[in-house]
N, C-alpha and C positions, 0 to 999 in steps of 0.2 A: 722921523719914523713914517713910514707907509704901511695901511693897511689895503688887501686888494684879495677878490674870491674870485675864480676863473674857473671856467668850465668850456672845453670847446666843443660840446657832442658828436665827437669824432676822436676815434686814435691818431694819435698823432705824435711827431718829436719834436722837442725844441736842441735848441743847442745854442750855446752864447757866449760871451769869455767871463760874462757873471749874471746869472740870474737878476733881469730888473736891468738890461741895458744901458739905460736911460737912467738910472739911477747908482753909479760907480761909489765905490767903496764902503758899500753897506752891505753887513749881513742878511740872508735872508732865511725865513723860515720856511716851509711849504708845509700844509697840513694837509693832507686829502680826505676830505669828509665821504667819500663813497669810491668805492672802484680801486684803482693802482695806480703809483706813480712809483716807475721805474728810473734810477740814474745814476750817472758816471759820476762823479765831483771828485776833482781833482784824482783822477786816477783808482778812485773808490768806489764800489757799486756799492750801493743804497738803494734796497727795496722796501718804500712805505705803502702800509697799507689802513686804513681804520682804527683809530688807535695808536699810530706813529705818525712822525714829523721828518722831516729831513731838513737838515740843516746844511746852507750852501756860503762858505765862507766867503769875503770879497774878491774881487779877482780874481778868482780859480778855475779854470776851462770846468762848466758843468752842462750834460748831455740829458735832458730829461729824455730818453731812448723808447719810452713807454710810457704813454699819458694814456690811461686807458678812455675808452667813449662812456664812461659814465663815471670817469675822474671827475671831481671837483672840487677843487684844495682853498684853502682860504691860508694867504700868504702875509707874512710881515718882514718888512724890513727895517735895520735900524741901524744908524750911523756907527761904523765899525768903530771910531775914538769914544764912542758914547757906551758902546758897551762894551768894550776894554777897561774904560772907567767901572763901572758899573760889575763886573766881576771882580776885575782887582776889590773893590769895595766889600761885597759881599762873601766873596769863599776864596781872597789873594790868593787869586791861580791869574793867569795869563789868560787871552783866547784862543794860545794855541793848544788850551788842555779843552777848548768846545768838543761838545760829539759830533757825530757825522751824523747822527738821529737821536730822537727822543722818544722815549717813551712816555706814551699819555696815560698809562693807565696807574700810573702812579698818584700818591694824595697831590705832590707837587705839577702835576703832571695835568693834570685834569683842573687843578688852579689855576695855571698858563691858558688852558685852552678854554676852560668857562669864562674869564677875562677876555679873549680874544673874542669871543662871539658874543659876548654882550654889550663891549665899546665898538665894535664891526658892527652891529646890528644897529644901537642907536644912533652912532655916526653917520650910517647909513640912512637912518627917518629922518633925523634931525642933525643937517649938517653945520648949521650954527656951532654947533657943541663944542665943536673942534676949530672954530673959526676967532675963538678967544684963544689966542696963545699963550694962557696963563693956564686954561684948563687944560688944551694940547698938552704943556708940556707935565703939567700931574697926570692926567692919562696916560703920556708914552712912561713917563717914570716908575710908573706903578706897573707899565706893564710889561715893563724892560725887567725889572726886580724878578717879576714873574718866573718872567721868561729863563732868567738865572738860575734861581732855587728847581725849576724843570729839568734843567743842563744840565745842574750838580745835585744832584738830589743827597742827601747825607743817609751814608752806610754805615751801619753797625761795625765794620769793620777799618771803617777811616774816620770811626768818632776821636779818635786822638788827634789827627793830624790840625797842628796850626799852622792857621791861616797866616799871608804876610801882615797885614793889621795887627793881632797878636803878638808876632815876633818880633814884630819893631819895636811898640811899647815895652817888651820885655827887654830887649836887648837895649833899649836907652835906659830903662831903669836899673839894669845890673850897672853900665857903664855908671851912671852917676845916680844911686842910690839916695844919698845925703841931700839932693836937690830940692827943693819944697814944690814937688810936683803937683800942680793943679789938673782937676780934669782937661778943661781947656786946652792945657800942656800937652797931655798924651792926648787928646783926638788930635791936635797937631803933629802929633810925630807919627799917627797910626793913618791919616788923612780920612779920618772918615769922624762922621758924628760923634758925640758922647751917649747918645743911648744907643748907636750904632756898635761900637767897640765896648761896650757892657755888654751887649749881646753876643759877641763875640767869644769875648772873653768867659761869657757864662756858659757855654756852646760847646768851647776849645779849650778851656784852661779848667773849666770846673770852678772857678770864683771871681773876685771883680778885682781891677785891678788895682784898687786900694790893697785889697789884702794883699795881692800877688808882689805888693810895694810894700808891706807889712812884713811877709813873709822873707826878701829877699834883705832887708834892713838885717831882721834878726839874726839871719844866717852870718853875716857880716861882724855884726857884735858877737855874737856867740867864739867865732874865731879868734878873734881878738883874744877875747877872755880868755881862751883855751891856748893861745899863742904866748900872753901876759903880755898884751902890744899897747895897753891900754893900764895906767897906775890905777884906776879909781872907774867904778862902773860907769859913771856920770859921764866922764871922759868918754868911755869906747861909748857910751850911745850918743852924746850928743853928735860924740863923732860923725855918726850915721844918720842921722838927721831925727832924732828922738827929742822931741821938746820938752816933753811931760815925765818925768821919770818915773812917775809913779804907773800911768799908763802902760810904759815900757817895760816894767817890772812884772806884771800882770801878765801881758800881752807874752814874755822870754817864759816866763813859767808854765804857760796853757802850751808853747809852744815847746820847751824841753824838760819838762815837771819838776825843775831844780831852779830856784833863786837863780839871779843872773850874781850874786856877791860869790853863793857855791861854786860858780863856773870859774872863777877869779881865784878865788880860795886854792882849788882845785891845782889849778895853776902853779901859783907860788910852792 
């Protein structure tokens, strides 16, 4: 990651085959803290002003065509694998769902950017800081995160959509329900932390995914019962991975307000 604040006191245009030359396959951001910054990226016109960012993806023919004489942006860049990671992680999208600009004046928005000018600023008096590459790299972590939750800010009207993180753990959990899934297990299949994917899950699914492993059990037994796939309740639950039957029993009633023996009964 690179941090950098430019200003040339003069109109001017750049043009490059990536923003940061010298610096290949890394994302870049541009902020313009005063004035106009006009440009082409990748065949896109992007006009930031005060309260917008433009965002200049790697390798992409970008023409900043208008730097106004009292531009002055303060720019980050960050290793394109690093924050390919780092989105997949956060809101599993790609970075070909990045915008072409950001808005700062969002709550998200203005986190990214009060973060940028306070580790810009210190970095700046005190360049030690960044001279331990243990703090570097929680710096740029923290400000990579940032920079994400910026890019995707969460709408009211894509509070449903789940993430890949999400989807996987579900979809391993339907596939093999009965398996004695530990946390450990599912951030392994989701690749992201365990309080990482509870957050997630609490976000995207509306519970965690114990229950969501709770919930997909019982649907399973429930079937069963309702099939007669299973002689004895004990049977279809342990089937599905129920240790405790009495748990189970509790747990099938809150969930379909009938005994799970009713459902069997039912059945026959």
């Amino acid at each position: 990651m690179r941090l950098a604040r430019i200003g040339w006191g003069a109109e001017v245009a750049v043009e490059s085959d990536h923003p940061g030359a010298d610096h290949p396959g890394a994302w870049a951001v541009n902020v313009p803290r005063s004035g106009v910054l006009e440009a082409r990226v990748g065949g896109h016109h992007v006009l930031s002003l005060d309260g917008q960012a433009t965002v200049c993806p790697p390798d992409v023919p970008a023409r900043m065509h208008r730097w106004s004489a009292d531009c002055s942006i303060v720019g980050m860049r960050v290793d394109r694998g690093y924050l390919a990671q780092e989105v997949a992680s956060l809101v599993g999208l790609g970075t070909d769902r990045m915008p072409g600009q950001i808005d700062l004046r969002t709550d998200a928005g203005r986190a990214w950017l009060g973060l940028l000018g306070s580790i810009g600023t210190e970095a700046m008096r005190n360049p030690t800081l960044t001279r331990d590459r243990a703090v570097a790299r929680r710096l740029g972590a923290t400000l990579t995160a940032a920079l994400v939750n910026a890019c995707f800010p969460e709408e009211p009207e894509c509070g449903t959509v789940r993430p890949r993180i999400v989807s996987r753990v579900l979809e391993a959990m339907e596939a093999d329900p009965a398996r004695e899934w530990t946390s450990a297990d599912l951030a392994e299949v989701s690749g992201v932390g365990v309080r990482r994917l509870q957050q997630g899950f609490r976000r995207y699914a509306g519970t965690t995914p114990t229950q969501a492993l709770l919930g997909i059990r019982l649907a399973r037994v429930h079937a069963d019962l309702l099939a007669g796939a299973a002689p004895t309740v004990a049977e279809a639950a342990s089937r599905w991975g129920f240790s405790h039957l009495g748990r189970f029993a509790a747990a099938y009633r809150e969930a379909y307000g009938v005994p799970p023996s009713s459902t069997l009964r039912r059945a026959d």
